[in-house]
C-alpha positions in Angstrom: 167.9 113.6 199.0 170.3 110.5 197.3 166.6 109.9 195.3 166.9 113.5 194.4 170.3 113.9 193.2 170.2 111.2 190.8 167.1 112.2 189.1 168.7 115.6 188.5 171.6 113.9 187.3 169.9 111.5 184.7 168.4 114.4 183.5 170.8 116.3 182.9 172.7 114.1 180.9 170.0 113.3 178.7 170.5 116.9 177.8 173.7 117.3 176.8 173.3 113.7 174.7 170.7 114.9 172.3 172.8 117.3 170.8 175.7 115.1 169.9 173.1 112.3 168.0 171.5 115.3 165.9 174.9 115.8 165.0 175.6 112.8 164.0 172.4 112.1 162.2 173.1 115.7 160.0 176.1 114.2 159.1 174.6 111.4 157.8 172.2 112.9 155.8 175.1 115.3 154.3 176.5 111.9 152.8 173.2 110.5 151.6 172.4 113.8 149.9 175.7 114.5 148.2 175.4 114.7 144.4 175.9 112.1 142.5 178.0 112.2 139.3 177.7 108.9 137.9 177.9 108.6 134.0 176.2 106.0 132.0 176.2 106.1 128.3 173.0 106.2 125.9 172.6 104.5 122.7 170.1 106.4 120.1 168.2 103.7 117.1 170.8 106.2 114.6 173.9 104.2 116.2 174.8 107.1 118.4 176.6 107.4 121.8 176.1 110.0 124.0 177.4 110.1 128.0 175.0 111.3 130.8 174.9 111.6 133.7 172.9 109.1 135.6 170.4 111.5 136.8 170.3 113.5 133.7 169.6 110.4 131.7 166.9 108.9 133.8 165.2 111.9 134.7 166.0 115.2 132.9 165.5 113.7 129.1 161.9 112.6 130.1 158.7 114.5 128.8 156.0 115.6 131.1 153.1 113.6 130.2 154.1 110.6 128.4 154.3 108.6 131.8 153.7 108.6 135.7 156.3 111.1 137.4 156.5 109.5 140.1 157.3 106.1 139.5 160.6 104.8 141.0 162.1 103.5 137.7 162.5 105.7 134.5 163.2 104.9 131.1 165.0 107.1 128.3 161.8 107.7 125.5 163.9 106.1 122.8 162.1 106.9 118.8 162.3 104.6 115.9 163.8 106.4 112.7 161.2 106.7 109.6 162.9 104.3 107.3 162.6 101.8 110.2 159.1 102.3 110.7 158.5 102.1 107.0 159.9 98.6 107.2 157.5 97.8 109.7 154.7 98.9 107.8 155.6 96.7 104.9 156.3 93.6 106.6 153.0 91.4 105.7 153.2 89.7 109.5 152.7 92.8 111.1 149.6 93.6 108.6 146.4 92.9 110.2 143.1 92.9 108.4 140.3 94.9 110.3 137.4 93.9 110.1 134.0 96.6 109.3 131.5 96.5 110.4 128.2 96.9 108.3 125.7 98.9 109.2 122.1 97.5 109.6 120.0 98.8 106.7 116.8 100.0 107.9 113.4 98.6 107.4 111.6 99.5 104.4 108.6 100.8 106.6 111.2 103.0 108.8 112.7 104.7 105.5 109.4 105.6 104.7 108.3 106.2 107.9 111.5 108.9 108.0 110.8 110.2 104.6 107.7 110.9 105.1 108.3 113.1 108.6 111.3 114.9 106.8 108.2 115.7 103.9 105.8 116.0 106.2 104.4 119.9 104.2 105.0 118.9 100.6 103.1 115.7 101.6 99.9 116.9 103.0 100.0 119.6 99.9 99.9 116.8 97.7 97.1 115.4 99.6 95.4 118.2 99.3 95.5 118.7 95.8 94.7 115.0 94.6 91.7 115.5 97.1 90.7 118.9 95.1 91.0 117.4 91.6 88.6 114.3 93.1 86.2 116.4 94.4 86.2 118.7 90.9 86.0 115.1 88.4 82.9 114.0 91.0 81.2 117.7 90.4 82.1 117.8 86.5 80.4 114.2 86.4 77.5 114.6 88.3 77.1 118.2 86.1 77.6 116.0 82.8 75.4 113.0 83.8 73.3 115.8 85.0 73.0 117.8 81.8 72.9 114.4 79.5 69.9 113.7 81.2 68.2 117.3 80.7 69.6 116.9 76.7 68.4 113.7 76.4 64.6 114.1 77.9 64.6 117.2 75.8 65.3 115.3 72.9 63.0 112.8 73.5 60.1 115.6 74.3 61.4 117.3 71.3 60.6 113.9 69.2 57.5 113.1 70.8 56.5 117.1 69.8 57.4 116.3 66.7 55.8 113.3 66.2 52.4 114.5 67.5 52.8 117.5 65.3 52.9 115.0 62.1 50.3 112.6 63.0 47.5 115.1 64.7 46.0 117.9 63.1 45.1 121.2 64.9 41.5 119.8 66.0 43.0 117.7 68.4 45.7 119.9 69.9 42.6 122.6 71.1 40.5 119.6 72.9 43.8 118.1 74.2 44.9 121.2 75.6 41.0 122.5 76.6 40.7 119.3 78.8 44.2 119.6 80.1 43.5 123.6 81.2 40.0 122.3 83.0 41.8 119.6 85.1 44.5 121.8 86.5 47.1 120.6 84.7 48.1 124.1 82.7 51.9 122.2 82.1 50.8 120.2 79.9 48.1 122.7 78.0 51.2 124.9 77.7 53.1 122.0 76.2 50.1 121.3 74.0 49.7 124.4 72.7 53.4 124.3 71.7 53.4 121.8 69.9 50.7 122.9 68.2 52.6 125.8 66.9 54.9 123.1 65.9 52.2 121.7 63.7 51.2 124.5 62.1 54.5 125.7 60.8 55.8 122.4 59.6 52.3 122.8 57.5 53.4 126.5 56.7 56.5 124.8 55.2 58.4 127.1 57.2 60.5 124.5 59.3 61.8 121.0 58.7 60.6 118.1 60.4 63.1 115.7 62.0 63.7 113.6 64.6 67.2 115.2 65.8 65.9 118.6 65.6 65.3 120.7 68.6 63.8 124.2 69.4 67.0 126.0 68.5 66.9 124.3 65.4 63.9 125.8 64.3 64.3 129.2 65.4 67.4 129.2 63.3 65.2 128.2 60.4 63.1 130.9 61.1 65.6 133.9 61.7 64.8 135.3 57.8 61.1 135.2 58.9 59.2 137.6 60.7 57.8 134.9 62.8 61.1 134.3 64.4 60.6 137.1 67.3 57.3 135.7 68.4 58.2 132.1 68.4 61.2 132.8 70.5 59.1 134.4 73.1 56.7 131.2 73.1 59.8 129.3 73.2 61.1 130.8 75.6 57.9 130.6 77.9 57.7 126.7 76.9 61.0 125.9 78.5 60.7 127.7 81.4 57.8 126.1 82.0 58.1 122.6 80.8 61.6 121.7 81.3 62.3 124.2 84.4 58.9 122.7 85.9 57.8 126.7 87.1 54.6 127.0 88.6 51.8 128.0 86.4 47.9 129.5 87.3 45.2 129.7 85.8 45.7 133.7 84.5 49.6 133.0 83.7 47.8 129.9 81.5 45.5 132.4 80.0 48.0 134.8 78.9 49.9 132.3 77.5 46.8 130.7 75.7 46.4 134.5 74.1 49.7 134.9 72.8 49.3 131.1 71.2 46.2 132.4 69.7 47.4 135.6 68.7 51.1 133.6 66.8 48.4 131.0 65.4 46.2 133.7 64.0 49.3 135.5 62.1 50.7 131.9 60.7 47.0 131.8 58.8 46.8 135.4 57.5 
């Protein structure tokens, strides 16, 4: 029971001691927490005092954001004057030079390289017209080499025609172009007989020998004649055949051989 009685005891004035240290410790804490009203004075860079309060100087004239609110020391965010900082500026020690950098020029292959992707259409239009105009020079020269061949073994059949129509007479012409008719070869007796016709009006007196002379030549000599028409039919049956190497027979021949016969006949009437 003693055992008993003393527990009850302890306890109990454990209880009615807590009350008096919370008491105590409040008012503590009324005197840590009392306002305080100290005054300290600020100096601005214009020369100016001013008296704050401690607390109102070291925490109420600070701007959010221009340092860490909760660091345990503040300071007062003090500004220089213009004039001041113009000073600054014009002091020479507190001029620094800074240094640029230059930029790498590029590669002469990489400009081109980027011109040519930024050009990329009007390039390839280019291309495509220089590759036209070659492709119409190589036509117009093959055409011209072409044609300067035709002119030039014309002219040198012409000469040969005319030739053979000065230095044979009309005896040979018939057995040159008889033989040439039996061995196939009715080219040639159409050529012949041509040239015979060639023959005959040079004797006529009604063309012009010469070397540079061609067929059209003499058809214009004889446009005021009324051999003109038929010649330029035979002329015109010569070329083809000759020159544009058409296939002749023996009845084509024959006709042909007629209407020789038939122009020869009228040239001697």
């Amino acid at each position: 029971m003693t055992s008993i009685r003393a527990v009850i005891l302890l306890i109990t004035g454990i209880y009615f001691t807590i009350p008096v240290f919370a008491q105590e410790a409040e008012d503590s804490l009324g005197i840590d927490m009392a306002e305080d009203t100290t005054t300290v004075e600020v100096r601005d860079f214009d020369g100016k005092t001013r008296q704050y309060r401690w607390q109102v100087a070291m925490w109420d004239q600070q701007k959010i954001g221009e340092w860490d609110e909760m660091a345990g020391n503040r300071l007062t965010l003090r500004r220089i004057p213009d004039a001041t900082m113009e000073d600054l500026r014009k002091m020479k020690a507190l001029q620094y030079e800074q240094k640029t950098s230059t930029p790498r020029r590029p590669e002469m292959i990489t400009k081109l390289g980027l011109w040519a992707l930024a050009n990329f259409g009007v390039i390839r239009n280019i291309f495509y017209i220089v590759l036209g105009i070659i492709l119409l020079l190589t036509v117009l020269l093959f055409i011209r080499k072409s044609s300067l061949d035709i002119f030039s073994r014309s002219r040198r059949m012409e000469e040969t025609a005319t030739e053979m129509a000065t230095d044979a007479g009309p005896q040979h012409y018939d057995a040159l172009a008889q033989a040439a008719a039996e061995a196939g070869d009715y080219r040639s007796a159409v050529r012949i007989r041509y040239l015979q016709a060639l023959y005959i009006l040079q004797e006529k007196e009604l063309i012009l020998p010469g070397k540079d002379k061609t067929n059209l030549d003499f058809l214009r000599e004889l446009s005021a004649t009324a051999f003109h028409r038929p010649f330029a039919v035979l002329t015109r049956h010569y070329e083809y055949i000759w020159y544009g190497k058409a296939p002749v027979n023996g009845i084509q021949f024959t006709q042909l051989d007629e209407q020789f016969a038939e122009f020869k006949k009228s040239l001697r009437n």
